[in-house]
C-alpha positions in Angstrom: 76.1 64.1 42.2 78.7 67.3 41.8 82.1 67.3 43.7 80.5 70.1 46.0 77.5 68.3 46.9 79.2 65.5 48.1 81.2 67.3 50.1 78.6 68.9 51.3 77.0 65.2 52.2 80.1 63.7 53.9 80.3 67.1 56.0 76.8 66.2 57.2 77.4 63.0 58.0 80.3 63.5 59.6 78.2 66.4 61.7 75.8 63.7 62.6 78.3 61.1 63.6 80.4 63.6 65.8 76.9 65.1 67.5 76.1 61.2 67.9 79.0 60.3 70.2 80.1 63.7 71.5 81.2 63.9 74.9 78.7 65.0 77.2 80.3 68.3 79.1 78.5 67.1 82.7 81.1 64.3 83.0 84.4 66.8 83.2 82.1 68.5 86.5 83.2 67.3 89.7 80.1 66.9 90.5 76.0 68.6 89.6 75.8 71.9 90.1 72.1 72.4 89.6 68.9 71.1 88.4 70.0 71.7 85.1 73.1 69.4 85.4 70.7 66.6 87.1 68.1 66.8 84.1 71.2 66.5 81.6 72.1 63.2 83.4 68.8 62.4 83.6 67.4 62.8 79.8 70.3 61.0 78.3 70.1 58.0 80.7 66.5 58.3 79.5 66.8 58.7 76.2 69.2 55.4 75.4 67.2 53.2 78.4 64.7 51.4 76.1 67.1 50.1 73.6 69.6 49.0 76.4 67.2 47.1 78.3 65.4 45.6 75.2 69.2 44.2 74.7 70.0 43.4 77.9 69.5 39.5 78.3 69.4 36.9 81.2 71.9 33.7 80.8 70.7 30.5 81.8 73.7 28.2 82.6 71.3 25.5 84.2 72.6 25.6 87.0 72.5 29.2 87.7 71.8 32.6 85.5 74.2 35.8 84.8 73.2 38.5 82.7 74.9 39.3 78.9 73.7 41.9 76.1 73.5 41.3 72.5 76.1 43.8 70.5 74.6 42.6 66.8 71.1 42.1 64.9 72.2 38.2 64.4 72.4 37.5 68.5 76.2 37.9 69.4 76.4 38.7 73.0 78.9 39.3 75.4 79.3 38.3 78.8 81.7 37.3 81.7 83.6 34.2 81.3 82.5 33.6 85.1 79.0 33.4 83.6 80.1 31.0 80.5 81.8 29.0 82.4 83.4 27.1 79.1 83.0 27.2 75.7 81.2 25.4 73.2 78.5 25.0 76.0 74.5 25.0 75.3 73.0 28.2 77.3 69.5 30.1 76.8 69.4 33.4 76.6 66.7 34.9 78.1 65.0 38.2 76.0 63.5 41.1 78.1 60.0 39.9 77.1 60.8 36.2 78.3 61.6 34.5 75.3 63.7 31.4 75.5 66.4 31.3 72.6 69.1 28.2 72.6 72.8 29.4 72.2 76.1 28.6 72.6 79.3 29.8 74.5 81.8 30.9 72.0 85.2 31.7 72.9 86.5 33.3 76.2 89.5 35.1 78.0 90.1 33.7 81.4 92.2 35.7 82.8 90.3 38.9 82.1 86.5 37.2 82.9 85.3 37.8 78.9 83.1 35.3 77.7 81.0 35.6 74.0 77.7 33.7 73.3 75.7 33.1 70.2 72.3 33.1 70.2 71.6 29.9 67.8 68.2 30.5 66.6 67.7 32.5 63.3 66.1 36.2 63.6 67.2 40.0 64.1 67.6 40.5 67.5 68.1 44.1 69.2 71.1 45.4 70.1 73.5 47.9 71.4 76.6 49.7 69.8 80.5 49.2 71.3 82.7 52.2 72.4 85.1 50.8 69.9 87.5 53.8 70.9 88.1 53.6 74.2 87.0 56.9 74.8 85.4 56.3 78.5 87.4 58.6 81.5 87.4 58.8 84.8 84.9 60.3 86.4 83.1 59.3 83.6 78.9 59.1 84.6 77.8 55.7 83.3 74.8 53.4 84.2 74.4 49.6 84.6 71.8 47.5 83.4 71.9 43.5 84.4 69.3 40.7 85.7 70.1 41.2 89.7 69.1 38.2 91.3 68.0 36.4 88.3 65.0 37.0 85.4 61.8 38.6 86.5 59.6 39.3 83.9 57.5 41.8 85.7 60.3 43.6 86.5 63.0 43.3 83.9 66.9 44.3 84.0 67.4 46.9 86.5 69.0 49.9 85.9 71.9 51.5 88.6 73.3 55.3 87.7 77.1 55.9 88.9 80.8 57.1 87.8 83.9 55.3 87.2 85.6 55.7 90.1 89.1 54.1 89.4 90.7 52.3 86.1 93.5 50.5 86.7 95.0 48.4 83.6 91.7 46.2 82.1 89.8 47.0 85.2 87.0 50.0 85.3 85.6 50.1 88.6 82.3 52.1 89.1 79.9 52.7 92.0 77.0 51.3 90.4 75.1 49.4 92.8 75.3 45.4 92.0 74.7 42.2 93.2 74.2 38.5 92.0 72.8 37.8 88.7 74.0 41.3 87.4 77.7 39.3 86.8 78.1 39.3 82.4 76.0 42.3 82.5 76.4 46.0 80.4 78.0 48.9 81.7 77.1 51.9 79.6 78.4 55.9 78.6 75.6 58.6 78.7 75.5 57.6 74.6 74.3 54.3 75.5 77.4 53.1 74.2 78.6 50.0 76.0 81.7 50.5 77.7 82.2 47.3 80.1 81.0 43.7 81.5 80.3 43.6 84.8 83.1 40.7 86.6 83.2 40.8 90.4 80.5 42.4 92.0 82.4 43.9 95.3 81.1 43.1 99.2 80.7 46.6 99.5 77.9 46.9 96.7 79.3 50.3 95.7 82.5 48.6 94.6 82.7 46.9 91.2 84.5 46.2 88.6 84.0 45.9 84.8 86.2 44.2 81.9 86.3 46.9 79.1 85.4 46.8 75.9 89.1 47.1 74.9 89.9 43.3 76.2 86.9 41.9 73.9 88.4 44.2 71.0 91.8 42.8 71.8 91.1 39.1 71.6 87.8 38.9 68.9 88.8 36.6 66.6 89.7 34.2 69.1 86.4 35.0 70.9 84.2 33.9 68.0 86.7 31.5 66.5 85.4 29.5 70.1 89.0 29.7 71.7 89.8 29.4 75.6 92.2 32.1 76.4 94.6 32.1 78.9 94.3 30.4 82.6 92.2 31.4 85.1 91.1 32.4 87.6 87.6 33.4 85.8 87.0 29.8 83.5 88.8 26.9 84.2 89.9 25.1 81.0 87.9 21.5 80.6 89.8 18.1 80.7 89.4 16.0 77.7 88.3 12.3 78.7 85.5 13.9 81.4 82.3 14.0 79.0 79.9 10.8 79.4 76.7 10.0 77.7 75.4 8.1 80.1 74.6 4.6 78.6 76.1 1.4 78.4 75.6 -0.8 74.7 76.2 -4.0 73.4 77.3 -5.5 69.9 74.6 -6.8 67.6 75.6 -9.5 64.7 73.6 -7.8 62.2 75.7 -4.8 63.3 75.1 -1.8 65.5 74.8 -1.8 69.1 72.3 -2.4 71.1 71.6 0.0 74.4 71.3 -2.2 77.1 71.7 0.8 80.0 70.7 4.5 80.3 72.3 5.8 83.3 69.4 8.2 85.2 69.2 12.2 84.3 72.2 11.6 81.7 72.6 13.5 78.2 71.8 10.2 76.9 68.4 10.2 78.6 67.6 14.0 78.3 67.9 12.8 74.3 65.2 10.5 74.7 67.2 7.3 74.4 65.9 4.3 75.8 67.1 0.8 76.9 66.4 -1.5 73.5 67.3 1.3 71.2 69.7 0.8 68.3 73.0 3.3 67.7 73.8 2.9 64.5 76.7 5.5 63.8 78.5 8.3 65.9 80.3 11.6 64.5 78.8 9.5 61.0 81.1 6.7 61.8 79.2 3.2 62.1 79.5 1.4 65.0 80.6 -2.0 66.1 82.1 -1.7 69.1 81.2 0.1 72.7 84.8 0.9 72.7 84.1 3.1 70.1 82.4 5.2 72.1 84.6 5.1 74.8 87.6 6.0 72.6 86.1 9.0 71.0 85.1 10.4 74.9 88.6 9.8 75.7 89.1 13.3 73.5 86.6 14.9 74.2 85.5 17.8 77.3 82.5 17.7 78.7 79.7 20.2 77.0 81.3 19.0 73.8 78.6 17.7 70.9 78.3 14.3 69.5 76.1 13.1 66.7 74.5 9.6 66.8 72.2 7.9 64.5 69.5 5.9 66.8 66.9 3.6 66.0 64.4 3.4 68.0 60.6 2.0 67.5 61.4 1.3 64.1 62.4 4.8 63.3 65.6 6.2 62.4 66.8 9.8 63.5 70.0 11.3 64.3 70.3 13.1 67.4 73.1 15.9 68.7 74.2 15.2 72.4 76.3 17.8 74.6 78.0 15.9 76.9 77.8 15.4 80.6 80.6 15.5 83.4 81.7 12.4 84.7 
């Protein structure tokens, strides 16, 4: 290719990318002044919907749901740390179509209410693209998507049209319409381009506020590194020694231990352990002791993973146990 003609290229590209992202001139009006102004609004809510909502997703913590939307093809989604709750917690994420998918919470902020989750299953998931440049205004027209009042198929993640109506610091707050279940969800720009989480969903429901994407810019590597940053008032940081089990064992002479207790509804139980079943090793270490057990919880926070090797009906398997609270 000649000097000229790639110039020529990279100017078209670079036309493409600017007519991609360019501002949309009905967010510096005070407000529509015609049917024409209404249609502009309309057509480019319209135009970026079905992509949005196909990445919009619904959180199951277990013992409630938020909302989240993925941001990459391999299932990284952000979220509220309100809705995480923790990190290195088992979640499902919920797809627009219903599909199940087991994740985990990554790291989060907790003094900002930023949470990230990683959908665990393998497969190319769809997703949305991050105003990386802080470019969103006041006065701004954006539009909210989230799964208000928890997943409904036949209805999917409702969309509510508004402006940002004050930013103050790492706060947007809009007058998108929201209630429960739509915490964790996507705030977009009339490019589809998301913008903000939704955190507190206001008494009045035309008062809420959003965590920009400039906090989840600031602190990424700790987000997907799995680190809990800062202190509350969002997540409050587990205490090591509070996972259990749930099971009681006893020592065997031709080594091992023996489960001689599987305390009801317990991680231990949900893992298909059963009273007369044989635990041969934990974390890969063998065991001899109950103590063991004991002393390795003594370090570790409930939601936390251990492996154990079990026997049981002759068979030998290893299973990976998240913790329960005490």
């Amino acid at each position: 290719m000649t000097a000229r003609l790639t110039c020529l290229f990279l100017a078209i590209l670079t036309a493409c990318a600017g007519a991609a992202g360019e501002r949309i001139n009905i967010n510096d009006k005070k407000a529509p002044e015609n049917r024409k102004d209404l249609e502009t609004i309309q057509n480019a809510m319209q135009k970026e919907l079905p992509q949005s909502r196909a990445a919009t997703v619904c959180i199951d913590v277990g013992n409630g749901s938020g909302t989240g939307v993925i941001v990459s093809a391999d299932g990284l989604v952000l979220t509220a740390a309100h809705v995480a709750e923790g990190v290195k917690r088992k979640v499902t994420v919920i797809l627009e179509d219903g599909t199940r998918l087991e994740a985990k919470t990554l790291g989060l902020v907790a003094d900002k209410d930023a949470a990230m989750i990683q959908i665990t299953e393998k497969g190319t998931y769809p997703f949305v693209a991050i105003d990386r440049d802080n470019s969103t205004q006041l006065g701004d027209w954006v539009f909210a998507l989230g799964h208000a009042g928890g997943f409904d198929k036949s209805r999917g993640p409702v969309v509510r049209l508004g402006r940002l109506v004050k930013i103050i610091g790492n706060t947007f707050q809009s007058d998108c319409i929201l209630i429960g279940g739509d915490s964790g969800g996507p705030l977009f720009d009339l490019n589809g381009r998301l913008v903000g989480i939704h955190s507190r969903v206001g008494q009045e429901l035309q008062s809420n506020m959003h965590v920009p994407m400039a906090v989840f810019l600031a602190n990424w590597d700790g987000l997907t590194k799995g680190e809990f940053i800062g202190k509350g008032p969002y997540a409050q940081k587990p205490e090591k020694g509070k996972g259990v089990l749930g099971l009681a064992s006893e020592t065997r002479p031709e080594g091992g231990l023996r489960v001689t207790k599987v305390v009801d509804k317990s991680p231990a139980q949900e893992a298909g352990i059963v009273e007369g079943d044989i635990l041969h090793k934990l974390n890969g270490n063998p065991l001899e002791q109950h103590e063991q057990i004991l002393d390795l919880l003594k370090e570790m926070t409930v939601g936390e993973e251990v492996t154990l090797e079990v026997e049981h009906a002759g068979k030998t398997e290893n299973l990976t146990i998240s913790l329960g609270e005490r």
